[in-house]
FIVOGU-594338 format. One line per field, with one value per residue: residue number from 1; residue in three letters; x, y, z of N, C-alpha, C, CB in turn. Coordinates in steps of 0.02 Angstrom, whole numbers, plus 50000, padded with zeros to 5 digits. Glycine has a CB too. Layout:
N
pos c(NUM / ...)
code c(ALA / ...)
n_east c(X / ...)
n_north c(Y / ...)
n_up c(Z / ...)
ca_east c(X / ...)
ca_north c(Y / ...)
ca_up c(Z / ...)
c_east c(X / ...)
c_north c(Y / ...)
c_up c(Z / ...)
cb_east c(X / ...)
cb_north c(Y / ...)
cb_up c(Z / ...)
***
This chain:
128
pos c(1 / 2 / 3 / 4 / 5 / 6 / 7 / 8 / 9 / 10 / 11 / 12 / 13 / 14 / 15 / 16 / 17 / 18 / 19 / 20 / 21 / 22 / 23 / 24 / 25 / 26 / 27 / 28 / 29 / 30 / 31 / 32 / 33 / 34 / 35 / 36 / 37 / 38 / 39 / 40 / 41 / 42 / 43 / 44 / 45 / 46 / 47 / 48 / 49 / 50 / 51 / 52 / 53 / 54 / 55 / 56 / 57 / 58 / 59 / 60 / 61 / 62 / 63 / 64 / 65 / 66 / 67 / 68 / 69 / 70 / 71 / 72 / 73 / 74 / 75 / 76 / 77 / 78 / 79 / 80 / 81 / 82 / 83 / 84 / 85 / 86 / 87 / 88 / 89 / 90 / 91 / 92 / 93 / 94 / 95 / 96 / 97 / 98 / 99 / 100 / 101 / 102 / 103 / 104 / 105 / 106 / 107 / 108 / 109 / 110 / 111 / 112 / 113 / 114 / 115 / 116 / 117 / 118 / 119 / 120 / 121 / 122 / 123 / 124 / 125 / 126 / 127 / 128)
code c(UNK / UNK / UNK / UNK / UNK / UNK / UNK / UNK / UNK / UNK / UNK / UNK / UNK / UNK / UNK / UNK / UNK / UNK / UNK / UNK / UNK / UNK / UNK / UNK / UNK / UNK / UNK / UNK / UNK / UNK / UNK / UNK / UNK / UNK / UNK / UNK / UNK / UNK / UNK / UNK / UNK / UNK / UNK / UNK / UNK / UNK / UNK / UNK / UNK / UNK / UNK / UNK / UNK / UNK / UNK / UNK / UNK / UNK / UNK / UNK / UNK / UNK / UNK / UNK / UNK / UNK / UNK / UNK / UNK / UNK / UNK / UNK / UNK / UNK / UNK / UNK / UNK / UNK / UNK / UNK / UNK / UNK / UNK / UNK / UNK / UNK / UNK / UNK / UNK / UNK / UNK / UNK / UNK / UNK / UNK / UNK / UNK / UNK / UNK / UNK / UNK / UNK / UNK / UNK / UNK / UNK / UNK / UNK / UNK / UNK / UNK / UNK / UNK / UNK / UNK / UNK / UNK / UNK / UNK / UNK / UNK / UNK / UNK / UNK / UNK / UNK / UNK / UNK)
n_east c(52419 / 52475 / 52471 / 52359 / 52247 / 52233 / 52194 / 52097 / 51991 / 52006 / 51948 / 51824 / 51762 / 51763 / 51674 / 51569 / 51537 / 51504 / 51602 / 51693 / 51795 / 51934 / 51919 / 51981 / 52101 / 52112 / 52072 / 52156 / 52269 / 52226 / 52228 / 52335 / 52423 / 52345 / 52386 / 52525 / 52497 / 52450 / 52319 / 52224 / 52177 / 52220 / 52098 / 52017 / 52099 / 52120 / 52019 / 51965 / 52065 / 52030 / 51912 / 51949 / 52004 / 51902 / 51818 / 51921 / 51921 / 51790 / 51766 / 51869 / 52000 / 52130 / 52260 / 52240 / 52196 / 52285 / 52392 / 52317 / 52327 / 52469 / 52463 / 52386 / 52422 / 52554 / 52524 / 52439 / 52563 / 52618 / 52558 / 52596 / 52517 / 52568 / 52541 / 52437 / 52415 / 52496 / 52426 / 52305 / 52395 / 52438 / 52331 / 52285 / 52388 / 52422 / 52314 / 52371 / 52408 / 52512 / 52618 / 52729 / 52836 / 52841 / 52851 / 52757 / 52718 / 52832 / 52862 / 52776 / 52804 / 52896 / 52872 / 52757 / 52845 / 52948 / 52837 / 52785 / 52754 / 52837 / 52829 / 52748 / 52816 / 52870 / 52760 / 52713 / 52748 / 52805 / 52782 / 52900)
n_north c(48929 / 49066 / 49209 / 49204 / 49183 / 49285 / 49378 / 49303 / 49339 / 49493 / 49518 / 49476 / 49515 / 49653 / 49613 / 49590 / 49731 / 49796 / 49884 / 49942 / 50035 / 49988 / 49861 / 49828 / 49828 / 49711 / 49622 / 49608 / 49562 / 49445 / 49358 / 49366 / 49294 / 49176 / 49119 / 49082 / 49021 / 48905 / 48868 / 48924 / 48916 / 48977 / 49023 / 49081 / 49164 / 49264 / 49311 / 49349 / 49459 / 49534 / 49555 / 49651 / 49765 / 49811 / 49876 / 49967 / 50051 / 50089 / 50169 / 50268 / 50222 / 50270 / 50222 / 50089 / 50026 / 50006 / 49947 / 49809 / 49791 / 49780 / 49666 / 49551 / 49572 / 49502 / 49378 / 49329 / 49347 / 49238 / 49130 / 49145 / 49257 / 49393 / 49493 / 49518 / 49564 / 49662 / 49761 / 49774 / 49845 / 49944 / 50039 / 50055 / 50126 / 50228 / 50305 / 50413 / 50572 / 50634 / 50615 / 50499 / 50474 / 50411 / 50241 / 50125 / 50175 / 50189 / 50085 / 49999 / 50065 / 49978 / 49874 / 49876 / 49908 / 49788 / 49676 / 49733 / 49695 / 49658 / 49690 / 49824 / 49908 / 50011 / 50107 / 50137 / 50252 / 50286 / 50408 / 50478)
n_up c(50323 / 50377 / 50352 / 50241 / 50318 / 50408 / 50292 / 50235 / 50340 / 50367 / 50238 / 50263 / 50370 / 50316 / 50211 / 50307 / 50361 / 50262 / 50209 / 50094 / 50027 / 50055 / 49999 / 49853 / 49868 / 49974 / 49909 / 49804 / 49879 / 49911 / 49817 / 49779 / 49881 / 49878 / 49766 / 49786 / 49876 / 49831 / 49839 / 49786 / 49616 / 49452 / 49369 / 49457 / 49521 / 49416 / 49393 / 49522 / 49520 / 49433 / 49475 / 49586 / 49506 / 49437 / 49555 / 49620 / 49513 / 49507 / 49628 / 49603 / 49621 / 49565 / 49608 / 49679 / 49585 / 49486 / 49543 / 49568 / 49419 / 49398 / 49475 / 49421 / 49281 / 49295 / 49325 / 49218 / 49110 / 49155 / 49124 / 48992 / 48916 / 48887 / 48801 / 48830 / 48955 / 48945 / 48882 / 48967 / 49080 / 49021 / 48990 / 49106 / 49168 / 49067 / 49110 / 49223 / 49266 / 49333 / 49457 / 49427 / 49455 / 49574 / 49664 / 49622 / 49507 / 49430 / 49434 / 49365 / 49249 / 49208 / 49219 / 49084 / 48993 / 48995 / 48933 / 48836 / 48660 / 48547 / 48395 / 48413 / 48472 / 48456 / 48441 / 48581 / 48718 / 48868 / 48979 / 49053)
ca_east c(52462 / 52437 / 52459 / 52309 / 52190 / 52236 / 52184 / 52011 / 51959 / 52000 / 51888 / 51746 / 51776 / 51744 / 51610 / 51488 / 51528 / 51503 / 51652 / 51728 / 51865 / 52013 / 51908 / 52033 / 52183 / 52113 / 52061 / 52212 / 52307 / 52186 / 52246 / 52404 / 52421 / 52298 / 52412 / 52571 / 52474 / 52430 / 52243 / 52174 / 52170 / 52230 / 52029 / 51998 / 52141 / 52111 / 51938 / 51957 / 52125 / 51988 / 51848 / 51980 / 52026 / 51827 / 51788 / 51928 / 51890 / 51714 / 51776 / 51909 / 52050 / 52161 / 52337 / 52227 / 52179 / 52385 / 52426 / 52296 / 52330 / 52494 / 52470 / 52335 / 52473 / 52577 / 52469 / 52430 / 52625 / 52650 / 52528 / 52597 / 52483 / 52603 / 52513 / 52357 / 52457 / 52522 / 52360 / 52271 / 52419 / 52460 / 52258 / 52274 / 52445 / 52412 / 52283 / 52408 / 52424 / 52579 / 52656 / 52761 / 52907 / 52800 / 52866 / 52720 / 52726 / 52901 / 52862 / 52743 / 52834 / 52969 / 52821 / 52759 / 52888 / 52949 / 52772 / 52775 / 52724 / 52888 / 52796 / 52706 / 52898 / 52879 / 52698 / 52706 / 52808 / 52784 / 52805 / 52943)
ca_north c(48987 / 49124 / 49270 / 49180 / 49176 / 49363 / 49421 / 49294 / 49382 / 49544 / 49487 / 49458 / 49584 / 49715 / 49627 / 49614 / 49789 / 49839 / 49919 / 49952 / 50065 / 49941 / 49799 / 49825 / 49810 / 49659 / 49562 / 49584 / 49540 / 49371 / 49317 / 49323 / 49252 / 49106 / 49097 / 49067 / 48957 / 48867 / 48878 / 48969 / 48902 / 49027 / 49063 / 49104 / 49217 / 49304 / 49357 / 49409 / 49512 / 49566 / 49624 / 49697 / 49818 / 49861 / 49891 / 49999 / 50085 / 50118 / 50207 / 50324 / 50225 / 50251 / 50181 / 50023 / 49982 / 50002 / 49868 / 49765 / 49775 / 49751 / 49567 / 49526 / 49563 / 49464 / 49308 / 49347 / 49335 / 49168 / 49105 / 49158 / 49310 / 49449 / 49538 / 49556 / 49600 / 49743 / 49810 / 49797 / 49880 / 50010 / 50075 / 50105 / 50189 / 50307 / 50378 / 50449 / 50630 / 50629 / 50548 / 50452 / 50459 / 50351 / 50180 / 50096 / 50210 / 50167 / 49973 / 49988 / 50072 / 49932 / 49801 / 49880 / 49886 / 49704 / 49668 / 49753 / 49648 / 49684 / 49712 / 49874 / 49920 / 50094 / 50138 / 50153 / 50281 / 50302 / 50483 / 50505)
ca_up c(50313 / 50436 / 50292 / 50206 / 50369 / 50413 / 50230 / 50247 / 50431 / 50337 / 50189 / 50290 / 50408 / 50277 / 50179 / 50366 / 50378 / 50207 / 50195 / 50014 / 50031 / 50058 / 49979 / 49784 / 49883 / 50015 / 49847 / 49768 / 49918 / 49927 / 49752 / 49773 / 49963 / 49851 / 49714 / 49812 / 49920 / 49801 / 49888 / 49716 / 49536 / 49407 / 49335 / 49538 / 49552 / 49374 / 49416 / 49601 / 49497 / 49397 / 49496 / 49616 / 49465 / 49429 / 49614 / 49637 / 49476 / 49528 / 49688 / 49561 / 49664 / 49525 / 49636 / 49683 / 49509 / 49464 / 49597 / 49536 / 49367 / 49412 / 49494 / 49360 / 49193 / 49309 / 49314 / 49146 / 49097 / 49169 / 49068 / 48937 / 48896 / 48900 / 48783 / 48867 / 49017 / 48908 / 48849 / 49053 / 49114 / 49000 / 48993 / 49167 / 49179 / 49032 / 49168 / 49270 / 49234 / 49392 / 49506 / 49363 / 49491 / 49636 / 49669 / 49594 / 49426 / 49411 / 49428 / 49309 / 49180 / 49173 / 49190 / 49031 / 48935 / 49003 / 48894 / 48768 / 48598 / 48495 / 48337 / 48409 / 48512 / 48424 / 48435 / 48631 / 48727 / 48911 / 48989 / 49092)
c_east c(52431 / 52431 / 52386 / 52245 / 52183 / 52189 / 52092 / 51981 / 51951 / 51940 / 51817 / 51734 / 51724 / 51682 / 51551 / 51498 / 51528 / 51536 / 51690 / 51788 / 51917 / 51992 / 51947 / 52096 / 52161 / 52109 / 52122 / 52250 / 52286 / 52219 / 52333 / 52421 / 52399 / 52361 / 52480 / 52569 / 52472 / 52343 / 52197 / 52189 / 52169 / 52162 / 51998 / 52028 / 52142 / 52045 / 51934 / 52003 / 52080 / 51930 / 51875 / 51996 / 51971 / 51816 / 51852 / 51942 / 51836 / 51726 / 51816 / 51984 / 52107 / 52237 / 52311 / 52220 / 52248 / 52400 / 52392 / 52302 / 52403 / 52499 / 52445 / 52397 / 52524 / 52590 / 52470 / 52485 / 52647 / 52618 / 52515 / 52548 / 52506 / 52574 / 52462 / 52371 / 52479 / 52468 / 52334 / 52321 / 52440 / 52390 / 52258 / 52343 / 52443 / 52362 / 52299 / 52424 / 52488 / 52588 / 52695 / 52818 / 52899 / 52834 / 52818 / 52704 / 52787 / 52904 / 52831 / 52760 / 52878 / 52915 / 52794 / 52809 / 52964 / 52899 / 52765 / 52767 / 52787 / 52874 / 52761 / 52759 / 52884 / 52840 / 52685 / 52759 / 52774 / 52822 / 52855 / 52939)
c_north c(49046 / 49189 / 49246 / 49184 / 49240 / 49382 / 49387 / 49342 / 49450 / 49546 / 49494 / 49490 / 49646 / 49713 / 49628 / 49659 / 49836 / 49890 / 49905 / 49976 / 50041 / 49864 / 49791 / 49780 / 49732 / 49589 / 49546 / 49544 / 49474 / 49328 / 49331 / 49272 / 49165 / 49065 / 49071 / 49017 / 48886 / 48828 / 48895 / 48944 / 48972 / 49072 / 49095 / 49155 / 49277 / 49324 / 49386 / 49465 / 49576 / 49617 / 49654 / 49766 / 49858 / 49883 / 49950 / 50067 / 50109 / 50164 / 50276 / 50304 / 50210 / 50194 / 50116 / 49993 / 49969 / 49949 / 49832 / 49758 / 49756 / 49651 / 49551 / 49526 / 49512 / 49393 / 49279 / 49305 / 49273 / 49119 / 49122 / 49209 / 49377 / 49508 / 49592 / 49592 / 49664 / 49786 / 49828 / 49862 / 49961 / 50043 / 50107 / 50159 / 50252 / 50357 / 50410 / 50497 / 50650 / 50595 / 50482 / 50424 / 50415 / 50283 / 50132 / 50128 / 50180 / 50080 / 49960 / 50014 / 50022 / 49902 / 49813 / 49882 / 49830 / 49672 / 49678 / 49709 / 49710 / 49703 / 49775 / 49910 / 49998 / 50122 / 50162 / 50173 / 50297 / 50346 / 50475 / 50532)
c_up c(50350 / 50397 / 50270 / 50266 / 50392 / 50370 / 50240 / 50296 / 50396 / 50278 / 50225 / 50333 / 50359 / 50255 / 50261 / 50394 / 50332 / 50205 / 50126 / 50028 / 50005 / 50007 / 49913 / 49828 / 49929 / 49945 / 49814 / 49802 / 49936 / 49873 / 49771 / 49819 / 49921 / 49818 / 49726 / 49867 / 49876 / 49815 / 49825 / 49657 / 49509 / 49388 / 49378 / 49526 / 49486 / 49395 / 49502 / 49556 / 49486 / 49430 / 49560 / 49583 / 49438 / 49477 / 49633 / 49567 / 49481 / 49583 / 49670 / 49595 / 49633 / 49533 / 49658 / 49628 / 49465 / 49504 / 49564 / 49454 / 49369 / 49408 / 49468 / 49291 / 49230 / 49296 / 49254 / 49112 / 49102 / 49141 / 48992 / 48876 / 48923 / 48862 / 48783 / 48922 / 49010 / 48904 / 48912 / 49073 / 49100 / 48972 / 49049 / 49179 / 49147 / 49075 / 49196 / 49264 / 49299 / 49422 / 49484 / 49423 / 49574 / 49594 / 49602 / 49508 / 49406 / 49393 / 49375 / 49246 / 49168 / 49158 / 49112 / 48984 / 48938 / 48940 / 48858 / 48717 / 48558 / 48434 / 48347 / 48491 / 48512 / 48435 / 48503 / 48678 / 48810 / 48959 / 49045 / 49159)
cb_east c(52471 / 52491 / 52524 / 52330 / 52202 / 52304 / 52247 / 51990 / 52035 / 52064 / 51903 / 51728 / 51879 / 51783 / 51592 / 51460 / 51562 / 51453 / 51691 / 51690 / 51884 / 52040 / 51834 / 52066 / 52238 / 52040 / 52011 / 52250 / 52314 / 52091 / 52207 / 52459 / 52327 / 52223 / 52409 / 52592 / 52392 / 52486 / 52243 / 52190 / 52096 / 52260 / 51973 / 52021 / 52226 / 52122 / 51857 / 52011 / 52173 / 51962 / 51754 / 52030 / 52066 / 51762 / 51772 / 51964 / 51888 / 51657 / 51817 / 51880 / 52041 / 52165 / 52382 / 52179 / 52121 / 52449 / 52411 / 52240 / 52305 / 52488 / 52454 / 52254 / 52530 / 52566 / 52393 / 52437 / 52658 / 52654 / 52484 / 52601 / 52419 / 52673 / 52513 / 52295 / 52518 / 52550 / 52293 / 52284 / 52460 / 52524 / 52194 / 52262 / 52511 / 52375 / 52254 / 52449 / 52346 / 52591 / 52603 / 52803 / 52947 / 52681 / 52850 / 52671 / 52735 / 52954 / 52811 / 52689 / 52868 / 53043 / 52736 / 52733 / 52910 / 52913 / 52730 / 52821 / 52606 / 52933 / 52751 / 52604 / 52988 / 52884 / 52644 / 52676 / 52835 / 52764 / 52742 / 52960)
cb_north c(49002 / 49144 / 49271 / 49103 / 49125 / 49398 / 49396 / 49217 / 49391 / 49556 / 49399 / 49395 / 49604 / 49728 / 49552 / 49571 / 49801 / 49857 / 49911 / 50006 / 50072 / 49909 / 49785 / 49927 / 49890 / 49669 / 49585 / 49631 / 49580 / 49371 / 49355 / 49364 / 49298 / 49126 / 49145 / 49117 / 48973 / 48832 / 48958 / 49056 / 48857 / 48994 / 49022 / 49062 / 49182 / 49281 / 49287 / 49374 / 49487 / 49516 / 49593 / 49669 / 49793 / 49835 / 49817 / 49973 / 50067 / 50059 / 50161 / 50419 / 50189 / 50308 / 50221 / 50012 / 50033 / 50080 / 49851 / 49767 / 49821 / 49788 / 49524 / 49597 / 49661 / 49475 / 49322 / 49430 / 49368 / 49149 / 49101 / 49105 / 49299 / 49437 / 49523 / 49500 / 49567 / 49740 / 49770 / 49717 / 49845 / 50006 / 50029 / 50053 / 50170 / 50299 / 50381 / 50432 / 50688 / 50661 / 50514 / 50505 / 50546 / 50348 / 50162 / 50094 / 50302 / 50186 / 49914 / 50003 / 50134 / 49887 / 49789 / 49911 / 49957 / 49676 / 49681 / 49789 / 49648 / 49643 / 49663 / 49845 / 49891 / 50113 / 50093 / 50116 / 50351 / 50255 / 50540 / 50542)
cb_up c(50238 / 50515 / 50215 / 50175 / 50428 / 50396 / 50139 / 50279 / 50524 / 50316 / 50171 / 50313 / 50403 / 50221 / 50107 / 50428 / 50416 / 50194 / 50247 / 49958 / 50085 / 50170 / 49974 / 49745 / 49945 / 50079 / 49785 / 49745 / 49964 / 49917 / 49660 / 49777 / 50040 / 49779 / 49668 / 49824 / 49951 / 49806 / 49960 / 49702 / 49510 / 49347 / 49304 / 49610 / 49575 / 49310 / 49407 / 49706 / 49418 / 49361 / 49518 / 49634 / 49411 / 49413 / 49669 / 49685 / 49441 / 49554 / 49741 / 49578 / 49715 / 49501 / 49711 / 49716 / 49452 / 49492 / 49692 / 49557 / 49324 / 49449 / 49549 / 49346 / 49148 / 49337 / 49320 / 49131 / 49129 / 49236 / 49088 / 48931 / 48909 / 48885 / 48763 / 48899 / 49035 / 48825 / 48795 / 49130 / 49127 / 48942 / 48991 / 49243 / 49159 / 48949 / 49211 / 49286 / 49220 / 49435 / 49543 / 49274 / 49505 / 49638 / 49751 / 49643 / 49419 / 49478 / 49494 / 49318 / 49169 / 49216 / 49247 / 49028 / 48909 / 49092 / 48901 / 48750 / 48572 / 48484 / 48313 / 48412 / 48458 / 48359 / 48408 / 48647 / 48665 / 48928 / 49011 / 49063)
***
């Protein structure tokens, strides 16, 4: 798959030039490319999800750690852990003090409350 060999070169690109920056978004973009490949096992593609969403947390890259939490509650979802998907995604969105009305805010407000755990429907209200 030529998407999948791009994203490696990029991968390895970055790490023998110790470059971080883009490395949230190249990881995320590895797991999925994997996961649609069918190239990556689920426990692969949850932990790159994962330490795509610490690494661009460590940098303060709050709109990378929204994508990746994103495709991680995704994952999540299809394995039937919508709940956890709820809790990742809506930790990082409540960080957002603007930009509610960005593409990726907007996606993620449905995705959360797609997720939501119907027993706790009421307890979470997300700003407008």
């Amino acid at each position: 798959m030529e998407a999948e060999a791009m994203i490696t070169a990029a991968l390895e690109q970055a790490e023998a030039r110790d470059e971080s920056f883009d490395m949230p978004e190249l990881l995320r973009t590895h797991a999925q490319i994997g996961i649609v490949s069918g190239r990556l096992d689920i426990k692969s593609a949850e932990a790159t999800l994962r330490h795509s969403m610490a690494l661009a947390n460590s940098q303060g890259a709050l709109s990378l750690e929204l994508r990746s939490a994103m495709a991680l509650g995704a994952l999540l979802t299809n394995q039937e852990r919508a709940e956890e998907a709820y809790a990742i995604l809506a930790k990082v969105y409540d960080r957002f003090t603007e930009g509610h009305e960005t593409r990726d805010l907007r996606t993620a407000k449905q995705l959360i409350e797609a997720w939501r755990p119907t027993a706790r429907a009421s307890e979470y209200r997300t700003s407008d």
